[in-house]
DOKOL-984211 format. One line per 5 residues: number of its first residue (from 0); for each residue y, x, z of N, C-alpha, C. Coordinates in steps of 0.05 Angstrom, whole numbers, plus 32768, in hexadecimal, padded with zeros to 4 digits. Atoms other than C-alpha are relative to their C-alpha. Example, Ala and Ser with C-alpha at 12.3 -4.5 7.8 and 13.67 -1.06 7.14 Angstrom:
BEGIN
0	7FE8,8012,8000,7FA6,80F6,809C,8018,8012,8000; 7FE8,7FF0,7FFF,7FEB,8111,808F,8016,7FF1,800E .
This chain:
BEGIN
0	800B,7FE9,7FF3,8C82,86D0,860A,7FE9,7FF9,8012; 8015,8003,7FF0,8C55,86AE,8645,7FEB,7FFD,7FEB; 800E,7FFF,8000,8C2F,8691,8612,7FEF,8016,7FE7; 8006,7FE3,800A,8C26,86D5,85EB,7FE3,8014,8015; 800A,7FF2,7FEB,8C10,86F5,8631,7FE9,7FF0,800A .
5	8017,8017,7FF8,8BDC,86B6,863D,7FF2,8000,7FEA; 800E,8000,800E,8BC0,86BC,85FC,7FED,8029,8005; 800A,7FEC,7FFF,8BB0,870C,8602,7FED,8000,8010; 8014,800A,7FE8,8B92,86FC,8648,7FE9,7FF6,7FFA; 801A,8013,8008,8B67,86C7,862B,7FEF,8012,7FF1 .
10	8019,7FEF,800E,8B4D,86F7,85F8,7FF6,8016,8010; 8005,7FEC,7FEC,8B49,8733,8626,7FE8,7FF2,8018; 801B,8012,7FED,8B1B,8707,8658,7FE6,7FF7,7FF4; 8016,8004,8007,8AF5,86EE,8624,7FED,8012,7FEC; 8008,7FDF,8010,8AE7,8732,8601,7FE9,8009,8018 .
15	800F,7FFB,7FEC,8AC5,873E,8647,7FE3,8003,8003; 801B,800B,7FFE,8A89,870F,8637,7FF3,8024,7FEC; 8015,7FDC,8008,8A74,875A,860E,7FF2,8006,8005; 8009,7FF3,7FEC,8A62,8778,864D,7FE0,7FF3,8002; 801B,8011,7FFF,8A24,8748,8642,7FE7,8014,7FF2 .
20	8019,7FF1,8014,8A08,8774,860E,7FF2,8012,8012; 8009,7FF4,7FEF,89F9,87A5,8649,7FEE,7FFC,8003; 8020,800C,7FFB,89C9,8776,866A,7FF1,7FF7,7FEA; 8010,800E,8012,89B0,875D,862A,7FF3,801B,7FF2; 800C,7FE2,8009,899E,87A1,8609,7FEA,800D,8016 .
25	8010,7FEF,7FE5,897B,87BF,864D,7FEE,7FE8,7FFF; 801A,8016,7FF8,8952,8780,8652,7FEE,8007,7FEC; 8012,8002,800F,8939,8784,8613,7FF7,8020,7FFA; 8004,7FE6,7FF4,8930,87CE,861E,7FEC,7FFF,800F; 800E,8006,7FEC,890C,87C5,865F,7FE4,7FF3,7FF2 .
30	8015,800F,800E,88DF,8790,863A,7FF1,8011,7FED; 8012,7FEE,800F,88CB,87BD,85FE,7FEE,8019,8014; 8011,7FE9,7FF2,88BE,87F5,8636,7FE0,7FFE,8014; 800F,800F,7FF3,8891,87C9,8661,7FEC,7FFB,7FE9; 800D,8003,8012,886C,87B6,8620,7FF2,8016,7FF5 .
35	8006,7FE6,7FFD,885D,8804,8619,7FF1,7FFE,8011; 800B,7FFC,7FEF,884A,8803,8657,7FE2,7FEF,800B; 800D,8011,7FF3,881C,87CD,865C,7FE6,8004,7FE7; 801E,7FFA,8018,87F3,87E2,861A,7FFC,801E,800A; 8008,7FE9,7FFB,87EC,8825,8634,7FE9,7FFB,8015 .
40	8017,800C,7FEE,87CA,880B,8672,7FE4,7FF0,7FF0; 8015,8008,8011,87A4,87E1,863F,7FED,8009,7FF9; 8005,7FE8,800A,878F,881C,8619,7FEA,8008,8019; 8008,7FEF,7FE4,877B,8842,8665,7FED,7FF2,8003; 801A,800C,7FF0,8754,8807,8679,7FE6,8003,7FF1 .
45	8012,8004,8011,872A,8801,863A,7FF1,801E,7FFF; 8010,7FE6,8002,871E,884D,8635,7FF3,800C,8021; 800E,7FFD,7FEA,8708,8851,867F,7FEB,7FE7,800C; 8016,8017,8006,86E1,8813,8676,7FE4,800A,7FF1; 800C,7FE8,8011,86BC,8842,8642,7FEF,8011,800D .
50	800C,7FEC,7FF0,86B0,8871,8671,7FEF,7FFA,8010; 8006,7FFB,7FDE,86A2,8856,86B5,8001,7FD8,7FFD; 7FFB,8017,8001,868E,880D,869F,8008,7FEC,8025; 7FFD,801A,7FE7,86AE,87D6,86DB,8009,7FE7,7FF6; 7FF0,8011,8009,86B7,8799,86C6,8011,7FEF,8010 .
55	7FED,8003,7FEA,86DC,877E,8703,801B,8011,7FFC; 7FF1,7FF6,8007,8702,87B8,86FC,8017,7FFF,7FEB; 7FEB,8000,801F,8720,87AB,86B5,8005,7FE8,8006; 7FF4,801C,7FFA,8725,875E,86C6,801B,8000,8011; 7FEC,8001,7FE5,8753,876C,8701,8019,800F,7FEE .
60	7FE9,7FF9,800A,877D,879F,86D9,800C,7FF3,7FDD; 7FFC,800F,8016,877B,8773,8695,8017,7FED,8010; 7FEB,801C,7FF7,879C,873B,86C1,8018,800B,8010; 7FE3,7FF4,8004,87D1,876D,86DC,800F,8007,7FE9; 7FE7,8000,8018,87E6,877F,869D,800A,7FE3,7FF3 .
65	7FED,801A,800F,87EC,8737,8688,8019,7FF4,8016; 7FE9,8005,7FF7,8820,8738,86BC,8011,8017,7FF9; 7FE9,7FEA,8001,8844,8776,86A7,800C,7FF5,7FE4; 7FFE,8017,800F,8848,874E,8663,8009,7FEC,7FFC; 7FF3,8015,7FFD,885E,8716,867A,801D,800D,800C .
70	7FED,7FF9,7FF8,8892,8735,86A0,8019,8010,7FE9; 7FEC,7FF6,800C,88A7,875F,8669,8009,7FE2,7FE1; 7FF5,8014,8014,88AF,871A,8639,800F,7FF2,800F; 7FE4,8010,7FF0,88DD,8700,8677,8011,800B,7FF6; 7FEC,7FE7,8005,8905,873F,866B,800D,7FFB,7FE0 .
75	7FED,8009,801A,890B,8730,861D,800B,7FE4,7FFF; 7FF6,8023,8005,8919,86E5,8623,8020,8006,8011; 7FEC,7FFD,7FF3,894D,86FE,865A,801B,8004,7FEE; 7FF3,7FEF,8013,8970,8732,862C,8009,7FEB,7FEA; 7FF4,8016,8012,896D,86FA,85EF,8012,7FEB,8006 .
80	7FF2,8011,7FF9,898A,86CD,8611,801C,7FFD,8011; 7FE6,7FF8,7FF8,89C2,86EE,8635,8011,8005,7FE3; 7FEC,7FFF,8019,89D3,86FF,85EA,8010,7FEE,7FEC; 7FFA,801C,800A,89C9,86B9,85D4,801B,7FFA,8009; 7FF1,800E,7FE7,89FB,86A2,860B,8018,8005,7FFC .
85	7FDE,7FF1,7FFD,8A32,86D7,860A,8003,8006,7FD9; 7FF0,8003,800F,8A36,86E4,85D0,7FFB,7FF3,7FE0; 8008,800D,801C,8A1A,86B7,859E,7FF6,8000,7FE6; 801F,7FEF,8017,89D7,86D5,8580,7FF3,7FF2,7FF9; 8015,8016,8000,89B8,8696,857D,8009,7FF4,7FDA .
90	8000,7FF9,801D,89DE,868E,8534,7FFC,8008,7FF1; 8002,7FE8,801A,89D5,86C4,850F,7FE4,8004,7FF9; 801A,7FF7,8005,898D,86C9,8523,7FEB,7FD9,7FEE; 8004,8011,8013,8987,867F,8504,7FFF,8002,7FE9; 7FF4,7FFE,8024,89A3,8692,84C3,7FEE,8015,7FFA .
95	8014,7FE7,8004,8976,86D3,84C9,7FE8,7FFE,8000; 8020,800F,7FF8,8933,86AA,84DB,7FF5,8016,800C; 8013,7FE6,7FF4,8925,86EA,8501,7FEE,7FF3,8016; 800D,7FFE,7FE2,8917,86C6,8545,7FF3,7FE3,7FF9; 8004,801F,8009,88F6,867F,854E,8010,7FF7,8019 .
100	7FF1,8015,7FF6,8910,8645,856C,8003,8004,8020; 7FFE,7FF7,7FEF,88F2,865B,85B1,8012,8014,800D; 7FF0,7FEE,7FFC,891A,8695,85B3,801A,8003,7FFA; 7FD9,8003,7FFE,8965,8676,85AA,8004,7FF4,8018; 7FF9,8010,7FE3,8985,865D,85E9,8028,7FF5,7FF0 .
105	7FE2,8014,8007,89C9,862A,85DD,800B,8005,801E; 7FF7,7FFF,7FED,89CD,862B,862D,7FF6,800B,800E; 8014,7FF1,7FE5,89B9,8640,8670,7FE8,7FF3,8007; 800F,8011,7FFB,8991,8608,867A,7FE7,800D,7FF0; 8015,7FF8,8014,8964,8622,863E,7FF5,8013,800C .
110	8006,7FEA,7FF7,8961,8667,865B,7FEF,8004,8014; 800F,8000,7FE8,894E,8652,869D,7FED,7FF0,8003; 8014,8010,800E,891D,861D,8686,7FE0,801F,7FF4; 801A,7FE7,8010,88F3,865A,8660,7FFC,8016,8016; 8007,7FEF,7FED,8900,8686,8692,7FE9,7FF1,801B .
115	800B,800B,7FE7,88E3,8654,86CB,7FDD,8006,7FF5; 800C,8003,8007,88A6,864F,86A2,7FF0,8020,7FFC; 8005,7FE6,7FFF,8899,869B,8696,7FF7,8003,801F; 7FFE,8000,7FDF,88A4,86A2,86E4,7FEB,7FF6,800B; 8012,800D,7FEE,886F,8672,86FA,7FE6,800D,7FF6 .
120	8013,7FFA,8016,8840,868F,86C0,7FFC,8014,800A; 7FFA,7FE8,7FF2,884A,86D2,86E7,7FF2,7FF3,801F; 8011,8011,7FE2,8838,86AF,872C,7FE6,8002,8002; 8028,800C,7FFF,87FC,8693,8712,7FF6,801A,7FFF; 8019,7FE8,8006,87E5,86D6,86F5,7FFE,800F,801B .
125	8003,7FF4,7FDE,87F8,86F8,873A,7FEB,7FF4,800F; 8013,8009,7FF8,87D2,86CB,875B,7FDE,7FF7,7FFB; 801A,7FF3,8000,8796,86D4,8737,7FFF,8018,8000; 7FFD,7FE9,7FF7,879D,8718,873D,7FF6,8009,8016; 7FFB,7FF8,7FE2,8798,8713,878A,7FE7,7FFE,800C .
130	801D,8015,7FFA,875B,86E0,8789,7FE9,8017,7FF1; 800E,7FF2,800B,873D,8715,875E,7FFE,8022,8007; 8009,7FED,7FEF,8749,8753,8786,7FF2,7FF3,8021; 8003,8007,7FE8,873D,8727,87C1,7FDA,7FFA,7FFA; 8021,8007,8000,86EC,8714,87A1,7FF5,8021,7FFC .
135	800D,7FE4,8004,86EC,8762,878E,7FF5,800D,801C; 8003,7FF2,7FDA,86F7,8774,87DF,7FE7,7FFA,8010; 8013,800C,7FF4,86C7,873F,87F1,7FE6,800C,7FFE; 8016,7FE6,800E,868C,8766,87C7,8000,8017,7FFE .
């Protein structure tokens, strides 16, 4: 009987890891929506570029969208890789050759490795961003 009641447990706890799909769905959610969002602005800049040439102007908002971009490929690597993790997407999408090599994670280490790298890649662009409203102010 205990170990009846210790096996159900075990499965019941590890049925849990599920709840993963949550964050892993909304990330990659989030990500496609951001990706919308960041070619729309695209779109905006170029057709008000058209209009009302600045080229400062479009430089400054070109290099925000390559942070909204980047942010939203944190968001999918996130999402993939919570799926990788919990529940073991990183197989199927082998056998499926859908994804590449970059985009399986085995551990955390992997995850947070790509993620660090995204992150700093985001930094940088912020910080030209800043240097570049900051030469716009100056003029």
């Amino acid at each position: 009987m205990p170990s009846q009641f210790n096996e159900r447990l075990s499965r019941l706890l590890l049925s849990t890891r599920y709840f993963a799909v949550i964050g892993s769905v909304l990330s990659v959610v989030a990500a496609c929506f951001l990706m919308v969002v960041g070619g729309y602005k695209i779109v905006s800049l170029m057709l008000d570029y058209l209009t009302a040439p600045d080229i400062m102007g479009l430089k400054v908002g070109l290099i925000k969208n390559a942070d909204t971009f980047l942010i939203a490929l944190a968001l999918l690597i996130i999402g993939l890789g919570i799926f990788d993790l919990f529940l073991g997407g990183g197989d199927q999408g082998e056998k499926a050759g859908s994804r590449p090599g970059w985009l399986r994670f085995n551990d955390f280490r992997q995850l947070k490795r790509r993620l660090t790298n995204i992150i700093v890649l985001i930094l940088v662009v912020t910080f030209f961003e800043v240097i570049l409203n900051q030469s716009a102010i100056i003029k």
